[in-house]
Kinemage of the C-alpha trace (Angstrom):
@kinemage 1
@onewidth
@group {chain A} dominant
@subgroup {mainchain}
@vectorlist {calphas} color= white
{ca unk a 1} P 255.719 35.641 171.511
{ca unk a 2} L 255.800 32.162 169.682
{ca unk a 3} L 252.402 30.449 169.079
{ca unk a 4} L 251.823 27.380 171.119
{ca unk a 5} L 248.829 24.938 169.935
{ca unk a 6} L 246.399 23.325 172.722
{ca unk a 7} L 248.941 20.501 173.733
{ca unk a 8} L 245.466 18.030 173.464
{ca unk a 9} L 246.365 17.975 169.756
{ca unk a 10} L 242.959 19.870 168.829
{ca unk a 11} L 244.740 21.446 165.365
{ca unk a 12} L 247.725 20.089 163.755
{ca unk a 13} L 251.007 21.917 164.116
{ca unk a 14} L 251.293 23.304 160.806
{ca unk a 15} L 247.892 24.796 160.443
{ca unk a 16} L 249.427 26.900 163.424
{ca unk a 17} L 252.308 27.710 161.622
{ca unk a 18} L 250.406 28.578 158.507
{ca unk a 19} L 248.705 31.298 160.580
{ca unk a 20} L 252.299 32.207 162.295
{ca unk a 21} L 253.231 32.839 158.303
{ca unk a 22} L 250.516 34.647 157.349
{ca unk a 23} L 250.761 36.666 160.518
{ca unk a 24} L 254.357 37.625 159.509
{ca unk a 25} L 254.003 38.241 155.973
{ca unk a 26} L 250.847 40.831 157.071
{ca unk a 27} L 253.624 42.723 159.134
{ca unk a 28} L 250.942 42.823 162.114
{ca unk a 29} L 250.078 39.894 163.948
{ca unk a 30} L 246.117 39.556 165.074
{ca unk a 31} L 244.719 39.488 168.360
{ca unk a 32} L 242.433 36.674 167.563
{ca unk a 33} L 242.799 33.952 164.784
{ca unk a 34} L 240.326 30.769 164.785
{ca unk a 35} L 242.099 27.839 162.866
{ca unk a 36} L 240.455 25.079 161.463
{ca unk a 37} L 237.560 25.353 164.286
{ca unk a 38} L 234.629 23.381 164.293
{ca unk a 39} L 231.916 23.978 167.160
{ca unk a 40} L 228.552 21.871 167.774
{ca unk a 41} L 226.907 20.951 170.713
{ca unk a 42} L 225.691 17.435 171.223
{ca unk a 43} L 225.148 15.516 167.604
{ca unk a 44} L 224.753 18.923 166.032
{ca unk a 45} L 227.128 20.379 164.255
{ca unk a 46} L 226.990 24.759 164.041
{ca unk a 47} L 230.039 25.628 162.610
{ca unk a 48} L 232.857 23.837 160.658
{ca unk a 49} L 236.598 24.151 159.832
{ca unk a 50} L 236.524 28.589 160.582
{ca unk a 51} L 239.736 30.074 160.046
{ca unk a 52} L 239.831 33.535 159.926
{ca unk a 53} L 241.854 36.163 161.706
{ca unk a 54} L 240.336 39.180 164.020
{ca unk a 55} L 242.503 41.955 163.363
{ca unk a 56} L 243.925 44.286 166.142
{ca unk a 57} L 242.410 47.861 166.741
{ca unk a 58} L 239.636 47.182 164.759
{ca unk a 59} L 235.763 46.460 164.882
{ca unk a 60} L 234.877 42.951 162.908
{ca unk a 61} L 230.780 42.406 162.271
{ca unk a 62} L 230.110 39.294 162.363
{ca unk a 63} L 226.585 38.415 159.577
{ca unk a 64} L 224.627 36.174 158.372
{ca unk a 65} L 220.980 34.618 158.503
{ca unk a 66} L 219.656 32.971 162.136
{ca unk a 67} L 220.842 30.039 162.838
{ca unk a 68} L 224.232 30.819 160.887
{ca unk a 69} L 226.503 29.601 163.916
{ca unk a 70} L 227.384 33.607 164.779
{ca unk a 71} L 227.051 33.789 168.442
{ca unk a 72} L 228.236 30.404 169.123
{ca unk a 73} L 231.324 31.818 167.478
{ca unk a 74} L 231.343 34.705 169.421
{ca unk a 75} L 230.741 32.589 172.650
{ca unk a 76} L 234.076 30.711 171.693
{ca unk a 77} L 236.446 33.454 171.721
{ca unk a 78} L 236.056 33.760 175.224
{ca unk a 79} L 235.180 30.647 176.201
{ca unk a 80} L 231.840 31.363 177.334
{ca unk a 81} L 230.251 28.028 176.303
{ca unk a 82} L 232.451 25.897 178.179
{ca unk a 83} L 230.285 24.714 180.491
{ca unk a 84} L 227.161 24.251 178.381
{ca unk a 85} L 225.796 21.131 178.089
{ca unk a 86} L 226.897 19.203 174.872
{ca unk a 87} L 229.237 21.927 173.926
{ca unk a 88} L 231.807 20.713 171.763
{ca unk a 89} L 234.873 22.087 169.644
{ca unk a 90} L 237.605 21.150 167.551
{ca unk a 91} L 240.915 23.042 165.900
{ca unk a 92} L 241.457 25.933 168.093
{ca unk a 93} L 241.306 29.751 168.810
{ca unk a 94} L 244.392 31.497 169.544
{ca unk a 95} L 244.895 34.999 171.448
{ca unk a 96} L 247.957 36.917 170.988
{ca unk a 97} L 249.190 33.272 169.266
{ca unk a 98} L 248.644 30.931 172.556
{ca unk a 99} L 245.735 28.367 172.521
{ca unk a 100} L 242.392 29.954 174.403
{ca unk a 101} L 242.123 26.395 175.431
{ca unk a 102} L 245.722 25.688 176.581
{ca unk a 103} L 245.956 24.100 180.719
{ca unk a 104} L 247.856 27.230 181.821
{ca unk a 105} L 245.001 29.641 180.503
{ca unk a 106} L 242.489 30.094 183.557
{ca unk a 107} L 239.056 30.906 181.985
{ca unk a 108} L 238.280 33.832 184.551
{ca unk a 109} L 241.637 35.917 183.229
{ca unk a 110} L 241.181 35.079 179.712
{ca unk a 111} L 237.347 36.710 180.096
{ca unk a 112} L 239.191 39.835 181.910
{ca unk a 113} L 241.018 39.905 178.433
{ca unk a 114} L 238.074 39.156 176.249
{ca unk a 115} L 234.884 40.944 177.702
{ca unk a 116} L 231.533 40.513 176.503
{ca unk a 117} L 227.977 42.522 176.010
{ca unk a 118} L 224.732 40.302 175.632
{ca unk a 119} L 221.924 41.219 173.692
{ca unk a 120} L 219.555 41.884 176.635
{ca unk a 121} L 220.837 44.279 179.235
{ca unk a 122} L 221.947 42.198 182.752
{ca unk a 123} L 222.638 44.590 185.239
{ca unk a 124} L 223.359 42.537 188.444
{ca unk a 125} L 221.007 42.702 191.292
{ca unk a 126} L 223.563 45.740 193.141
{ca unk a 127} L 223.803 49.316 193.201
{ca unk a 128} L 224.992 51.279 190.115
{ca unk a 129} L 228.357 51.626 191.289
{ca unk a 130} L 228.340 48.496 192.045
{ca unk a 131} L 227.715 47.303 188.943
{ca unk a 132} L 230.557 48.968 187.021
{ca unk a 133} L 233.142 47.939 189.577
{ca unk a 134} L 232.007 44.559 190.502
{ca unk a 135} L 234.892 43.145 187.875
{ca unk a 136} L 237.220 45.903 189.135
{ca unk a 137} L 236.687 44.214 192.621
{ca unk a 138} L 236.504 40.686 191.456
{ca unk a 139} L 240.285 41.083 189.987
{ca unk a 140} L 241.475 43.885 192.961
{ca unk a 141} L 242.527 46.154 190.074
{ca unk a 142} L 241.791 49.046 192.380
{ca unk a 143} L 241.703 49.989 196.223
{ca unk a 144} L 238.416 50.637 197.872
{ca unk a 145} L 239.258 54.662 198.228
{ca unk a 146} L 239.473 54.663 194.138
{ca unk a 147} L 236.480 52.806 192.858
{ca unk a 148} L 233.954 55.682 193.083
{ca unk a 149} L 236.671 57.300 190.596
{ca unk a 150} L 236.846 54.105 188.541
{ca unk a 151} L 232.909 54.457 188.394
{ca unk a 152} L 232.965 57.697 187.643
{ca unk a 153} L 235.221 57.410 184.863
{ca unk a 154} L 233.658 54.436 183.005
{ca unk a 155} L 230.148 56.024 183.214
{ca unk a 156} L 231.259 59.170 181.646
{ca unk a 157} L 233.185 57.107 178.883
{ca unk a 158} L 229.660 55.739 177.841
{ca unk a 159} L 227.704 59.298 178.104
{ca unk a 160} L 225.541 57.913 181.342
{ca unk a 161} L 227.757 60.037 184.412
{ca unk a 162} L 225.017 63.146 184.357
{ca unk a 163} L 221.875 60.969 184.586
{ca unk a 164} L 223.691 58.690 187.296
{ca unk a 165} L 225.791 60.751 189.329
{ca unk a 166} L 223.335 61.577 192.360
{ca unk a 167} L 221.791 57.983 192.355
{ca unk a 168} L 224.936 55.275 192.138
{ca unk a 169} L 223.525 54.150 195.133
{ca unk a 170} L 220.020 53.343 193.371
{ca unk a 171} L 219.059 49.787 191.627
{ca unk a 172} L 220.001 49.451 187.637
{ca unk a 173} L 216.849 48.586 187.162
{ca unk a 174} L 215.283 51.942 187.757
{ca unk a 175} L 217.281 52.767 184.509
{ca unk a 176} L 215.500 52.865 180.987
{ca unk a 177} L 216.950 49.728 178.538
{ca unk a 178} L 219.448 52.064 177.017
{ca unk a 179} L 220.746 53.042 179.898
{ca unk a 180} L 220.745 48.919 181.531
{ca unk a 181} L 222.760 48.684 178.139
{ca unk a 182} L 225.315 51.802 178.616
{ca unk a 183} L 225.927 50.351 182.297
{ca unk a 184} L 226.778 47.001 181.492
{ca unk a 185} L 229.016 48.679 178.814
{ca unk a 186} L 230.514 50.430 181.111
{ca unk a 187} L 230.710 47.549 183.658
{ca unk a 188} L 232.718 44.994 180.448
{ca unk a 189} L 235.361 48.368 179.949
{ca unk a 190} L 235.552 48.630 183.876
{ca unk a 191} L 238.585 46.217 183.531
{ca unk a 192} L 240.061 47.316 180.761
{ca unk a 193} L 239.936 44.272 178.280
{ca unk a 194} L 241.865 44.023 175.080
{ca unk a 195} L 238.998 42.775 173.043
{ca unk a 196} L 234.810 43.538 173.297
{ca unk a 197} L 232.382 41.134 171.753
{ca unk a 198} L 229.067 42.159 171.723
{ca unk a 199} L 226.434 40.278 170.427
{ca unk a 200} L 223.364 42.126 168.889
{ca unk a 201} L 223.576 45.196 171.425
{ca unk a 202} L 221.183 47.369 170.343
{ca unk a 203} L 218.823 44.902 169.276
{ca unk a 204} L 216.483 45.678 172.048
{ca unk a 205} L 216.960 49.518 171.967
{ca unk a 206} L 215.303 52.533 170.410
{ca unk a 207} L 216.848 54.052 167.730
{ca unk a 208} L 218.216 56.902 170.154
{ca unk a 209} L 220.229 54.471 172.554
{ca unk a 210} L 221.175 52.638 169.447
{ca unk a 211} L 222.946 55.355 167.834
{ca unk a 212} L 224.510 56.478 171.128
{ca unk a 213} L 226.135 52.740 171.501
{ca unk a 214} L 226.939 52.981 167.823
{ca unk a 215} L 229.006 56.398 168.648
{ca unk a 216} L 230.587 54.710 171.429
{ca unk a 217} L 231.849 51.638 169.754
{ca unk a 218} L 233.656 54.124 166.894
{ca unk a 219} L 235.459 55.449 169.707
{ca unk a 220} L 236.954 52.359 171.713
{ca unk a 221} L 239.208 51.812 168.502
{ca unk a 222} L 242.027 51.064 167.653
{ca unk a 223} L 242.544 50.985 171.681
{ca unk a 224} L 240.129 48.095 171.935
{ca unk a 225} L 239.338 45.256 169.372
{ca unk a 226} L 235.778 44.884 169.061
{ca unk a 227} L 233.681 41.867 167.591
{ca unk a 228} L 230.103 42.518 167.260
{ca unk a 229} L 227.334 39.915 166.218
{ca unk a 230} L 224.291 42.422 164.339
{ca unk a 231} L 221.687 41.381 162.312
{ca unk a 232} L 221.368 44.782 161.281
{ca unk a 233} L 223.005 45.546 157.796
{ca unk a 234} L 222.898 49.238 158.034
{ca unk a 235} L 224.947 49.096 161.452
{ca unk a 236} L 227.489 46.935 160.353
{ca unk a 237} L 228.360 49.346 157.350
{ca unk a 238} L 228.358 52.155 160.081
{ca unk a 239} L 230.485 50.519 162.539
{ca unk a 240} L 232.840 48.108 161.761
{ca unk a 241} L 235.790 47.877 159.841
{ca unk a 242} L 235.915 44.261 158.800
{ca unk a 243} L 232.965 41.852 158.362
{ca unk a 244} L 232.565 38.057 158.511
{ca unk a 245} L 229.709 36.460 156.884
{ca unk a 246} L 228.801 33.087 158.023
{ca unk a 247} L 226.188 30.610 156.491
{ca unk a 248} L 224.331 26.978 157.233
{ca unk a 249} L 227.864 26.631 159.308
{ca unk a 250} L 230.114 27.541 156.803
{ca unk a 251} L 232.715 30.970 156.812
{ca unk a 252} L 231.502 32.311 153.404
{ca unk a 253} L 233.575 35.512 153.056
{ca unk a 254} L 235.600 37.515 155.101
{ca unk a 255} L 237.035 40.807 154.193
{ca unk a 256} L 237.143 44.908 154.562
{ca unk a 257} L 233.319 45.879 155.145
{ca unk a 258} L 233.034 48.262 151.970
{ca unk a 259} L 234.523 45.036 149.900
{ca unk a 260} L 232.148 43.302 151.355
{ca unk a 261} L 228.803 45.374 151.324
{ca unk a 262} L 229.967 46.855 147.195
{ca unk a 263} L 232.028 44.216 145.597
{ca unk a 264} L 231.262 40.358 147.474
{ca unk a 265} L 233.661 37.711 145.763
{ca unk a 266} L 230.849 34.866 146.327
{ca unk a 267} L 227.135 35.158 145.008
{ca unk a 268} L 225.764 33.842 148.226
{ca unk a 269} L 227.047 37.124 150.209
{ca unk a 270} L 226.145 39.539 147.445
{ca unk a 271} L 222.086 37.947 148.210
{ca unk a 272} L 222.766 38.689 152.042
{ca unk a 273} L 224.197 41.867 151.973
{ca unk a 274} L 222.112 42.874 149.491
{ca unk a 275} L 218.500 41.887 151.408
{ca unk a 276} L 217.503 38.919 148.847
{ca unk a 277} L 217.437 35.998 151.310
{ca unk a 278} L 218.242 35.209 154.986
């Protein structure tokens, strides 16, 4: 598949072949690579010239203090800031080496791809079965006679099927937070994306539900690529394989998490990871 650049000229041609080089001389190509991507809304500018790769089959933390640009980045990938007011973006993000931001992309399909879980649980105001499948339905991946099945498998896959299975017909919101959060987890897998973000998940949760999402995210990969946004140092050494760390808009370091957390190149991550500012 040859890598095409968003025809409005948003990031010169051979910064897209520099990433079509590196991609080749790595042997394995990744799912996600942002190239020389700037992103600000209005006069203010979060995040500029991010290039770094997200590879496949693995979980990628993304760190750094408040205000460090993290889940606008996360946003991006999916193109979940699109329509906010202000929002706007230079260089590009490419998926599977095609522009995220190319005419022929429709936004709806690329977010079947690229699924997302918010901080705060949002079940939608439906049944519990209705929940998980409402994506399934929105894309008619399945027939009416197989979505209880598709429900039942997705809620099992997250641990929730024995507390659920005599009440899909009741509201989410009977449901503790943890289990708000397991449903909507199991609503984003419902159809089957090739890459999760999720952005601070557990940051509302007890330390039970945490550790059960935790679990859960170790287990999606390598068959999904997962992006997570955590402010929590401890879980990103648990979970994820690569981390980012991002600071006053600038990609600091990026690297294997153990590299990262034991042996930073740059001074400013070792005080981050390390608890002595941010």
């Amino acid at each position: 598949m040859s890598i095409q650049a968003d025809p409005a000229g948003s990031v010169p041609q051979r910064a897209v072949q520099a990433v079509q080089a590196q991609a080749g001389s790595a042997g394995v190509a990744p799912v996600i690579s942002a190239v020389g991507l700037t992103l600000g809304f209005g006069k203010a500018t979060i995040l500029s010239d991010i290039s770094l790769d997200v590879q496949r089959g693995m979980v990628t933390a993304l760190l750094g203090p408040t205000g460090s640009g993290k889940t606008t980045l996360l946003r991006t990938l999916n193109r979940m800031n699109d329509k906010v007011t202000g929002y706007r973006h230079s260089g590009d993000v490419l998926m599977d080496g095609h522009s995220i931001w190319h005419p022929g992309v429709d936004a709806m399909s690329l977010r079947r791809k690229v699924g997302m879980l918010f901080q705060r649980p949002n079940p939608f105001p439906m049944s519990i079965m209705d929940n998980v499948v409402a994506g399934v339905r929105a894309h008619r991946m399945a027939s009416r006679a197989q979505l209880k099945s598709v429900a039942e498998k997705r809620l099992t896959e997250v641990g929730l099927w024995d507390a659920v299975a005599t009440r899909l017909k009741d509201s989410p919101f009977r449901l503790s937070g943890g289990q708000q959060q397991l449903l909507c987890l199991a609503r984003a897998l419902a159809i089957e994306p090739d890459v999760l973000l999720l952005d601070e998940p557990t940051s509302s949760l007890d330390p039970v539900a945490t550790e059960s999402i935790e679990a859960l995210i170790r287990t999606l990969v390598p068959r999904l690529t997962v992006v997570i946004v955590t402010h929590n140092l401890a879980q990103a050494r648990r979970v994820s394989d690569r981390t980012v760390f991002l600071n006053k808009g600038r990609l600091v370091e990026h690297g294997e998490t153990k590299q990262i957390f034991e042996n930073p190149a740059e001074e400013e991550t070792a005080h981050y990871v390390t608890g002595r500012f941010g």
